[in-house]
C-alpha positions, 0 to 999 in steps of 0.5 A: 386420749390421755393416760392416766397413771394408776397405783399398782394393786402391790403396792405394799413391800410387804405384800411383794415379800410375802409372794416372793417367800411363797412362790419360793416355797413352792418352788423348794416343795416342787424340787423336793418332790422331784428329788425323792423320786429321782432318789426313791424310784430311779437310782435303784431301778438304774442300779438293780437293772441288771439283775436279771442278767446275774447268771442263775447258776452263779454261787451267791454267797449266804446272806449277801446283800445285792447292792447293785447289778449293772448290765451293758451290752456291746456287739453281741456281748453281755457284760454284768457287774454285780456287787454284794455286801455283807458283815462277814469276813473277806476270808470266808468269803474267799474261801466260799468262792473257792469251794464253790466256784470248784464245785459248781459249773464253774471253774477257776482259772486264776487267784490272786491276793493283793494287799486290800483285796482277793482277786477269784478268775473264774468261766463256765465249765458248761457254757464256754461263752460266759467268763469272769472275775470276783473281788472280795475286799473290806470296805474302808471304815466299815465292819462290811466286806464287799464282794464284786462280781463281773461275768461277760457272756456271748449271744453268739458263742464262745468265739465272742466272748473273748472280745469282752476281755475279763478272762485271766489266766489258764483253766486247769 
C-alpha cells in the first residue's frame, strides 16, 4: 500500500489568517462576556453581602450612599464593616453621629480626631453584645466624604464579643 501525499484543504495563508483572526475574535467576545458578568453580578453581590447583617437600629446618615457592607463570621462573632458615601461635609457628619448615636440605643464611649479623619467608638446600650467604631474621612481628590462603620456582635452574649476587639475606651 502506498501513501500518497495529498495538499492540505488550507493551503492558502490567507485562509489560515483569517481563521486565526476569527477564532481570536470569539475568544475576545467569550472574555468580555465573562468579564461583565463578573463585573456586573459578582463584585456587588460580594461587596453588599452583608447588608443585611447592618444593625437595623444603627443611625445611617441622611442621603449616604451604601458602597458596600462586608460580613465575616468567626467563633460565634459577627463582624460588619459598612461603608457609605455622600457629598456632604466630614463635619456634619461627625456631628450627625454624635447626636444620634447619644440619642439612640447607642452610646459613645470614645472620640478621636486625627489629622484626616474622625474616629466615633461606640456599643449598644440594649444589647450588650454588639460594639463598634465609625470613621468619617473625605476621600482624596473628590468633593465625597466617606463614613465607615465596623460593629462586632456575639451569637452567644456579651462575654463573646470582646473576643472581636473593635471596642475602645470606657462607657459613660
Amino acid at each position: 500500500m502506498s501513501a500518497t501525499p495529498r495538499p492540505s484543504r488550507l493551503s492558502k495563508p490567507g485562509e489560515v489568517v483569517a481563521i486565526l483572526v476569527a477564532s481570536a475574535a470569539v475568544w475576545v467576545v467569550l472574555i468580555a462576556i465573562v468579564a461583565t458578568l463578573f463585573f456586573a453580578v459578582f463584585i456587588p453581590k460580594v461587596e453588599l453581602s452583608g447588608q443585611r447583617e447592618i444593625p437595623g437600629d444603627f443611625p445611617v446618615y441622611p442621603g449616604a450612599h451604601l458602597d458596600s457592607a462586608i460580613a465575616t463570621a468567626s467563633a460565634g462573632c459577627t463582624r460588619v464593616t459598612a461603608t457609605w458615601s455622600t457629598p456632604d461635609s466630614p463635619a456634619a457628619i461627625t456631628d450627625f453621629y454624635r447626636q444620634h448615636l447619644a440619642a439612640s440605643d447607642w452610646t459613645v464611649t470614645e472620640f478621636r480626631a486625627l489629622s484626616d479623619s474622625t474616629v466615633i467608638y461606640f456599643q449598644s446600650t440594649s444589647v450588650p453584645s454588639r460594639e463598634g467604631y465609625l470613621s468619617v474621612g473625605s476621600q482624596p481628590f473628590s468633593r465625597r466624604t466617606n463614613i465607615t462603620m465596623t460593629v462586632a456582635k456575639s451569637a452567644t452574649g456579651p462575654e463573646t464579643v470582646s473576643g472581636c476587639h473593635v471596642l475602645v475606651g470606657a462607657a459613660g
